[in-house]
DRENTORKOL-3810 file (N, C-alpha, C; in nm, 4 decimals):
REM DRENTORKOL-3810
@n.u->-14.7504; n.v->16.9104; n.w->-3.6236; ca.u->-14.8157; ca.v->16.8373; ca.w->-3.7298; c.u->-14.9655; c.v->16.8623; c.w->-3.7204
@n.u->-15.0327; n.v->16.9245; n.w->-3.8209; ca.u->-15.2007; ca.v->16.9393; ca.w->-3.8324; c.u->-15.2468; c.v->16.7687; c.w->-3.8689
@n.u->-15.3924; n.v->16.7568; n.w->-3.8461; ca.u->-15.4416; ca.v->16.6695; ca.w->-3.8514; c.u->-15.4493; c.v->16.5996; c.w->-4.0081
@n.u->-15.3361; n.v->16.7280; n.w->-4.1387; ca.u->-15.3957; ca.v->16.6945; ca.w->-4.2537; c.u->-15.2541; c.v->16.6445; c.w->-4.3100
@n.u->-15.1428; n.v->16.6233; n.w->-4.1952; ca.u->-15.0329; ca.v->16.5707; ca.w->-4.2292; c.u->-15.0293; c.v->16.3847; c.w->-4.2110
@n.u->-14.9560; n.v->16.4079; n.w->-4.3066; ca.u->-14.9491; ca.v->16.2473; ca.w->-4.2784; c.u->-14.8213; c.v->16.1657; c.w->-4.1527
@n.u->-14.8801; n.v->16.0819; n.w->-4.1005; ca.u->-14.7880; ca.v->16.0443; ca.w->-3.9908; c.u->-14.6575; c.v->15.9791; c.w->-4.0917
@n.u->-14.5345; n.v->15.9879; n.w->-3.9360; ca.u->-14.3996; ca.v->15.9957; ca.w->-3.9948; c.u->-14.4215; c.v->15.8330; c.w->-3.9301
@n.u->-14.4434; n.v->15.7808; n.w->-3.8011; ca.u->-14.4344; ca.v->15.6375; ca.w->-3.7427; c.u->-14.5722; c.v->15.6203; c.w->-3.7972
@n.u->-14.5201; n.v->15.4671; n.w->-3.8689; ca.u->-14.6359; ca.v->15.3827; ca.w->-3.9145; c.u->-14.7160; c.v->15.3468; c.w->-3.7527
@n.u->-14.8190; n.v->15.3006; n.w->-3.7670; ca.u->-14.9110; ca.v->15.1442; ca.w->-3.7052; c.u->-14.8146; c.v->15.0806; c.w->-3.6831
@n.u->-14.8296; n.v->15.0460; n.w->-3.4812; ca.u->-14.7261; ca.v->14.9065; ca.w->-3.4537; c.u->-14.7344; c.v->14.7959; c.w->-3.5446
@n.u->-14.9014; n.v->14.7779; n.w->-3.5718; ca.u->-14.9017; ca.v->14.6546; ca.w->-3.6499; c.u->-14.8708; c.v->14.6505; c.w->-3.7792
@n.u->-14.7918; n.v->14.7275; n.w->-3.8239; ca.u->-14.7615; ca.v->14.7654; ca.w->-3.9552; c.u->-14.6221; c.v->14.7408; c.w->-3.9906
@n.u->-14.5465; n.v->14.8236; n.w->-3.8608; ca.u->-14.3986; ca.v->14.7768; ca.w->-3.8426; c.u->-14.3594; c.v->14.8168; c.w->-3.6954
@n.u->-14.3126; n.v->14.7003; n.w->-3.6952; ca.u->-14.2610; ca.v->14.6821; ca.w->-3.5207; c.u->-14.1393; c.v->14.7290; c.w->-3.4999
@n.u->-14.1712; n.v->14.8542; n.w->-3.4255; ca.u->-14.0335; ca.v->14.9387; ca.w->-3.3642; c.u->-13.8927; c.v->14.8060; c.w->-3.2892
@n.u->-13.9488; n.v->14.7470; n.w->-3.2559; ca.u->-13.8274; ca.v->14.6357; ca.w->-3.2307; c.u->-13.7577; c.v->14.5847; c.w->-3.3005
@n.u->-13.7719; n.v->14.6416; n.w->-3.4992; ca.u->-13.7100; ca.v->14.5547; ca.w->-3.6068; c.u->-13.5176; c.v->14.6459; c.w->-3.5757
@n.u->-13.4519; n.v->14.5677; n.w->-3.5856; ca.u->-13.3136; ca.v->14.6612; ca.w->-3.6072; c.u->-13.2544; c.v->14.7546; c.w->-3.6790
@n.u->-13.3676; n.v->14.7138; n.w->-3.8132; ca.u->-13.3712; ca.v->14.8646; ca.w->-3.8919; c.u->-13.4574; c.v->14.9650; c.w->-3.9162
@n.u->-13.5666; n.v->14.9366; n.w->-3.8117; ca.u->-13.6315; ca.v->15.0704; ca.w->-3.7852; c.u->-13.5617; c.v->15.2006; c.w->-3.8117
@n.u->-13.5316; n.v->15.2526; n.w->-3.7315; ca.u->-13.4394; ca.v->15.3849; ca.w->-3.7470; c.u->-13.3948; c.v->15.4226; c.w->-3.8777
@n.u->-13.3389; n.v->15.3269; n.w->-3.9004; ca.u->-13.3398; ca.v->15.3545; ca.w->-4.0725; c.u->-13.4533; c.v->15.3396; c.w->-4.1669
@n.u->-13.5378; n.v->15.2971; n.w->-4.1739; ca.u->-13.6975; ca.v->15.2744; ca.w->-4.2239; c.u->-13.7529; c.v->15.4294; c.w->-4.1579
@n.u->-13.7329; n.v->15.4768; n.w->-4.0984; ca.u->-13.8105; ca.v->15.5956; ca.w->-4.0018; c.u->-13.7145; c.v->15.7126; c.w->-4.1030
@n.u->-13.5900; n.v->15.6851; n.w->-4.0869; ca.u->-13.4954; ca.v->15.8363; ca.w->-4.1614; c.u->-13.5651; c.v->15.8209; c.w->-4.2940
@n.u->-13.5504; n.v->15.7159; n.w->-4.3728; ca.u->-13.5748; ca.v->15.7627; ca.w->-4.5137; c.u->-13.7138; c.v->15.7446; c.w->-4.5422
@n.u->-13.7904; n.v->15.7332; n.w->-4.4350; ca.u->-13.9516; ca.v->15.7643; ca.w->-4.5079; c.u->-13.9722; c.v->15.9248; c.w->-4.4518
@n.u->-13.9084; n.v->15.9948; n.w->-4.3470; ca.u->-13.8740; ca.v->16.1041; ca.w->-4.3176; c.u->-13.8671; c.v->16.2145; c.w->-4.4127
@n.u->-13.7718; n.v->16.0945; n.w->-4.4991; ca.u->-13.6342; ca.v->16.2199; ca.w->-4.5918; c.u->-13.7560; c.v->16.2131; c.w->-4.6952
@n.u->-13.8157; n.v->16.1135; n.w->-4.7473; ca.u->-13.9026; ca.v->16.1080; ca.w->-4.8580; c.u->-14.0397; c.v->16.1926; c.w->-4.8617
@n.u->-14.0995; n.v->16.2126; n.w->-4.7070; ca.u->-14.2067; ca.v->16.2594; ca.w->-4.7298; c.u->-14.1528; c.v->16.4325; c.w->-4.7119
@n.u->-14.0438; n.v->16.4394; n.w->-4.6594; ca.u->-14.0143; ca.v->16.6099; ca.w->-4.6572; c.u->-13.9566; c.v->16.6551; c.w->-4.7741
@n.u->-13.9349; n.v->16.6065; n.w->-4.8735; ca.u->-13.8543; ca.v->16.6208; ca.w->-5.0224; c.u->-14.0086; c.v->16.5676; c.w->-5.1142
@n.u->-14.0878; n.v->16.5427; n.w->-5.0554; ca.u->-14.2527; ca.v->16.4934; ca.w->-5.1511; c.u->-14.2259; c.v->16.4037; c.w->-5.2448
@n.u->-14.1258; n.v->16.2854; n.w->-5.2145; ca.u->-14.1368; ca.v->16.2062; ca.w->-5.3453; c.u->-14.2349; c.v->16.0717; c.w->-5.2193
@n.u->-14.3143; n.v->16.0196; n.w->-5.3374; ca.u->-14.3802; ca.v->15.9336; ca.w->-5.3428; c.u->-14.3663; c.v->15.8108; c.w->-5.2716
@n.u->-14.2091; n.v->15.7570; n.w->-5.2876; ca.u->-14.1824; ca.v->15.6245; ca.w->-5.2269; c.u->-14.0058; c.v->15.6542; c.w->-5.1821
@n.u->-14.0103; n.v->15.5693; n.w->-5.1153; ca.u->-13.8365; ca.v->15.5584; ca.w->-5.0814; c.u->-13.7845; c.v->15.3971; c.w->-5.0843
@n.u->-13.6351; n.v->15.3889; n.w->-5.0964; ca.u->-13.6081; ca.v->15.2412; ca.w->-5.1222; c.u->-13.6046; c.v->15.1983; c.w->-4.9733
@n.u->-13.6183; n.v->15.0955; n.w->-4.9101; ca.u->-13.6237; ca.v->15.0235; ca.w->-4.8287; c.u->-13.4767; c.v->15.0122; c.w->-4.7599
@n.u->-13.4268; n.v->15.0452; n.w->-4.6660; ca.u->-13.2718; ca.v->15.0640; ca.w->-4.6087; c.u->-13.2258; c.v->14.8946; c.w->-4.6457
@n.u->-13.2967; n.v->14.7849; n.w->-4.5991; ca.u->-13.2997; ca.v->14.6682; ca.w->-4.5656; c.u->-13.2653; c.v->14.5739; c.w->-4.7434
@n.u->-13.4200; n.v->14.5689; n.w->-4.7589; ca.u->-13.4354; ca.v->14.4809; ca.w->-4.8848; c.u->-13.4166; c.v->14.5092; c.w->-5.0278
@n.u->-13.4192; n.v->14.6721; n.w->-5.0380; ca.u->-13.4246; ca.v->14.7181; ca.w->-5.1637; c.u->-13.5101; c.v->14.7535; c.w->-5.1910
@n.u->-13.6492; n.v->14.7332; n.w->-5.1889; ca.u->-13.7946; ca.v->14.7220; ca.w->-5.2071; c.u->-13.8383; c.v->14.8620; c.w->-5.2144
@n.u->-13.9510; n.v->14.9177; n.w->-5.2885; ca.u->-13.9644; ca.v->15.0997; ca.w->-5.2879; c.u->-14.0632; c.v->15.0335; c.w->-5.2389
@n.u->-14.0920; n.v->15.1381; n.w->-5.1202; ca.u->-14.2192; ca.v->15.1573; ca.w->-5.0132; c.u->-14.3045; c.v->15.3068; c.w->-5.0495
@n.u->-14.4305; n.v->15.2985; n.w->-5.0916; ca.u->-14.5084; ca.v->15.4241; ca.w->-5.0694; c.u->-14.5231; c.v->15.4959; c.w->-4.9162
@n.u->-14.4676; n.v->15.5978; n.w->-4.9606; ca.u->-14.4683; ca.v->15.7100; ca.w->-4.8178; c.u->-14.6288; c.v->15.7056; c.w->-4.7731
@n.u->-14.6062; n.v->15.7855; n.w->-4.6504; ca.u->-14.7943; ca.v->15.7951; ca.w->-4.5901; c.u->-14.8653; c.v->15.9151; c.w->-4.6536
@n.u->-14.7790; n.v->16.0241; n.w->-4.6939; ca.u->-14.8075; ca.v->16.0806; ca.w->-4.8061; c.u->-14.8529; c.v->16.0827; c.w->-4.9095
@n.u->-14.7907; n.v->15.9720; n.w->-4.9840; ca.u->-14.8558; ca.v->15.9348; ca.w->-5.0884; c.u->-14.9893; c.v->15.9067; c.w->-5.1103
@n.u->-14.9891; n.v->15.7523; n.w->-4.9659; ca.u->-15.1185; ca.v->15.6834; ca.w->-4.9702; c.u->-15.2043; c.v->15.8017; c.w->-4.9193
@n.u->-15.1808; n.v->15.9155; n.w->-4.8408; ca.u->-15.2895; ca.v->15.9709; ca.w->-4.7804; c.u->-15.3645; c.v->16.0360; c.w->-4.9274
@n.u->-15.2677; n.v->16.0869; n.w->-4.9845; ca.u->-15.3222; ca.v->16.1870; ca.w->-5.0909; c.u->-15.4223; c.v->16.0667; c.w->-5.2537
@n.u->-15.3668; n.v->15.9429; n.w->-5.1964; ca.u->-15.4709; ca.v->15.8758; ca.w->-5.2694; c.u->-15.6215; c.v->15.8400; c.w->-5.2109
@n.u->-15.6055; n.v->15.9242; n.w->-5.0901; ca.u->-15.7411; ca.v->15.9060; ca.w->-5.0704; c.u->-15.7974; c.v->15.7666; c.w->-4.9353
@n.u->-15.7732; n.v->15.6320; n.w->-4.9983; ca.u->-15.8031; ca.v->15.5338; ca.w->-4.9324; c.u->-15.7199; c.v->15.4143; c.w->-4.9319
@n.u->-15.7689; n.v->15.2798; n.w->-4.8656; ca.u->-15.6771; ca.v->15.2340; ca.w->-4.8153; c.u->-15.7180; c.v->15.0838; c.w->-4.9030
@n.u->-15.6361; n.v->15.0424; n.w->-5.0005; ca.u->-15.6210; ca.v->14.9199; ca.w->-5.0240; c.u->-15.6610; c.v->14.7761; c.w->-4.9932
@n.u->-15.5947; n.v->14.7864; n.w->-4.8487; ca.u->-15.5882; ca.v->14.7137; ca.w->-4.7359; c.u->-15.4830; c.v->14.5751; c.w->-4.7655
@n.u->-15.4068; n.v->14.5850; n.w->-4.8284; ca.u->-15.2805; ca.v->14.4916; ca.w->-4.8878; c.u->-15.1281; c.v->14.5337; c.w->-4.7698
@n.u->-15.2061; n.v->14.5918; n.w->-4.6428; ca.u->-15.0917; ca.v->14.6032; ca.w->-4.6028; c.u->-15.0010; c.v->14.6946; c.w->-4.5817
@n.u->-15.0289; n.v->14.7986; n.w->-4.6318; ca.u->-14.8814; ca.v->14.8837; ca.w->-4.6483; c.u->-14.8396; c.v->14.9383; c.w->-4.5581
@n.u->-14.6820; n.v->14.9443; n.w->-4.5414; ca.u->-14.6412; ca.v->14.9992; ca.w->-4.4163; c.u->-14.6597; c.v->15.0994; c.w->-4.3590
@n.u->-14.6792; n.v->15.1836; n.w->-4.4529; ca.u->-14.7297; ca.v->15.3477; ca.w->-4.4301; c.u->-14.8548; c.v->15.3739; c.w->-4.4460
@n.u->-14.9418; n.v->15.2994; n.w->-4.4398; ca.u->-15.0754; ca.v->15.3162; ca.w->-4.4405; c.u->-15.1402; c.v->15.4172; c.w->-4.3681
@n.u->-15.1665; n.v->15.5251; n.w->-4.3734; ca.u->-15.2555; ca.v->15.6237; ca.w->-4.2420; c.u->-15.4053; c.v->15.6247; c.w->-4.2233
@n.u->-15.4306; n.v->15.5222; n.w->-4.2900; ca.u->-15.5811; ca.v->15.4780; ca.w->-4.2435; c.u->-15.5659; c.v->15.3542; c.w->-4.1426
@n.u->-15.7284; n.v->15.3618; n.w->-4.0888; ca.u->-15.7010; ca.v->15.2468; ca.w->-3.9831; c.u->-15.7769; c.v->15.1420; c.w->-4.0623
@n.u->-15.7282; n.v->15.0028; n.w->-3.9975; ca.u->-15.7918; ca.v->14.8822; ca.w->-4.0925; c.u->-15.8993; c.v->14.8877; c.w->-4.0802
@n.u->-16.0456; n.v->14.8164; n.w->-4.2324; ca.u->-16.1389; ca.v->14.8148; ca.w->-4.2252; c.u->-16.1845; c.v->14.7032; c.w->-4.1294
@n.u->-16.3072; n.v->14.7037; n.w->-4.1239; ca.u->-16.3537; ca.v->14.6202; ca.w->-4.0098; c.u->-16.4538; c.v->14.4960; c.w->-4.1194
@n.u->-16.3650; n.v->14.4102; n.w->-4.1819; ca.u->-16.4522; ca.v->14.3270; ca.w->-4.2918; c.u->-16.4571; c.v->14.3859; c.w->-4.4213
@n.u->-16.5146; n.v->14.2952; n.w->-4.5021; ca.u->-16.5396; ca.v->14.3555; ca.w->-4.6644; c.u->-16.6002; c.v->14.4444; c.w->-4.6722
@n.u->-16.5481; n.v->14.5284; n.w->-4.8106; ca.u->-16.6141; ca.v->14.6669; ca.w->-4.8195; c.u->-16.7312; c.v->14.6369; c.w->-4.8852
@n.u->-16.8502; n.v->14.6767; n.w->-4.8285; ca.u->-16.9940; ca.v->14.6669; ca.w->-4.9021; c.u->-17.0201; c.v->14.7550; c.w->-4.9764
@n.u->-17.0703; n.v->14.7604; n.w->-5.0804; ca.u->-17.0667; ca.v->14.8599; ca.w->-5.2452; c.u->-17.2450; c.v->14.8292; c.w->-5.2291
@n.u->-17.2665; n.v->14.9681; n.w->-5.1960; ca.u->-17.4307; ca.v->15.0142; ca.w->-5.2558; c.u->-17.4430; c.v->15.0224; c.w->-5.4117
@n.u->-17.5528; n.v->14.8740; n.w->-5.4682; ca.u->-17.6433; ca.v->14.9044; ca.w->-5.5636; c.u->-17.7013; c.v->15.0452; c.w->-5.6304
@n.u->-17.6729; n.v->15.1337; n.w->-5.7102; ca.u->-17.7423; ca.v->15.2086; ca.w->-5.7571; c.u->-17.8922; c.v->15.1993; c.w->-5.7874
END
């Protein structure tokens, strides 16, 4: 994996390898980011999750959380320079 791939394991704090359906959360964000679609359904809840793919290629990070997030959390509010 080059540094311009996006990670396959989220952030512990994102999702905790101790959940029981990890493994399955891990195969189909796997299957999703090697087939390039965008999101995959959730093994568990149903729920479509954005791949780290996705979010990487959008650039930045929300900060709402997402499981696949490949940025690291900001450190406080984002400050916006005045023109």
């Amino acid at each position: 994996m080059s540094s311009s791939d996006p990670p396959l394991i989220p952030r512990p704090e994102r999702l905790d390898s101790a959940r029981h359906d990890f493994d399955l959360i891990i195969a189909a964000h796997g299957e999703a980011v090697r087939s390039s679609t965008p999101t995959y359904r959730d093994p568990t809840t149903g729920l479509m999750v954005f791949t780290s793919a996705a979010l990487l290629e959008r650039g930045w990070c929300c900060e709402r959380g997402c499981r696949h997030c490949p940025f690291p959390p900001l450190q406080g509010p984002l400050k916006v320079e005045e023109p």
